[in-house]
C-alpha positions in Angstrom: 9.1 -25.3 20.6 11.4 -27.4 18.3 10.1 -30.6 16.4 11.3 -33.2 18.4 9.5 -31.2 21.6 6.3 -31.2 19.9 6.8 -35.3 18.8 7.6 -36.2 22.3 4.6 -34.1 23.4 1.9 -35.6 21.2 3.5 -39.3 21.8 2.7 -38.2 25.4 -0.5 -36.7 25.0 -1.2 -40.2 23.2 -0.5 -42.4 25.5 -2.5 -40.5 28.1 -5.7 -40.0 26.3 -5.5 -43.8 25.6 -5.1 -45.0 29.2 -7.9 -42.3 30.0 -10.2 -44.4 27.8 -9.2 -47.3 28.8 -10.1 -46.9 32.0 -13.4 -45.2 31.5 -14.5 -48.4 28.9 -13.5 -50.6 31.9 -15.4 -48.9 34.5 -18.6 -48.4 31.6 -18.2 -52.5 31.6 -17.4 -53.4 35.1 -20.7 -51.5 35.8 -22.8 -54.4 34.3 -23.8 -57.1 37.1 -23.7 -59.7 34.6 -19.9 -58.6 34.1 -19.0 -59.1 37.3 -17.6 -62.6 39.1 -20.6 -64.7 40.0 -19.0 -65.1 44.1 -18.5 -61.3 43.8 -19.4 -60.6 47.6 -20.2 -64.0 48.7 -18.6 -66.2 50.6 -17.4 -69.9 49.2 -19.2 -72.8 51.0 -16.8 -75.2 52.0 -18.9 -78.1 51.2 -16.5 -81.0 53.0 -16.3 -79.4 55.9 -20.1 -79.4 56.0 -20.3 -82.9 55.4 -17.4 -83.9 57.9 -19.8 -81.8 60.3 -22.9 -83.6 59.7 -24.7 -80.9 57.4 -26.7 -82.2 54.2 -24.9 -82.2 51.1 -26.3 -79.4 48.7 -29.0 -80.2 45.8 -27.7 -79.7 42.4 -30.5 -81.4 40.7 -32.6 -78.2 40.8 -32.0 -75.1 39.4 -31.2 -71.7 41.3 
């Protein structure tokens, strides 16, 4: 194995070792709830439509 195999190799073993831990610190942080987006598996409110309907508009005088 000449020089410029081995460079070539190691830039490549680099640059996958790197992407391996990026991806393993992003799963290690997505893990966290308090990472995640607060409407993560809710559903938006659509709160004109609610009000053209006749529905109460919502409270945000108290807290949740």
């Amino acid at each position: 194995m000449g020089r410029n195999d081995l460079l070539s190799s190691l830039n490549l073993g680099t640059l996958v070792v790197g992407v391996v831990i990026l991806i393993a610190a992003l799963l290690y942080f997505m893990r966290k709830r308090s990472n995640r987006h607060s409407m993560d598996g809710r559903q938006e409110r659509n709160v004109g439509a609610d009000l053209d309907a006749g529905k109460k508009a919502p409270d945000h005088s108290r807290r949740s």
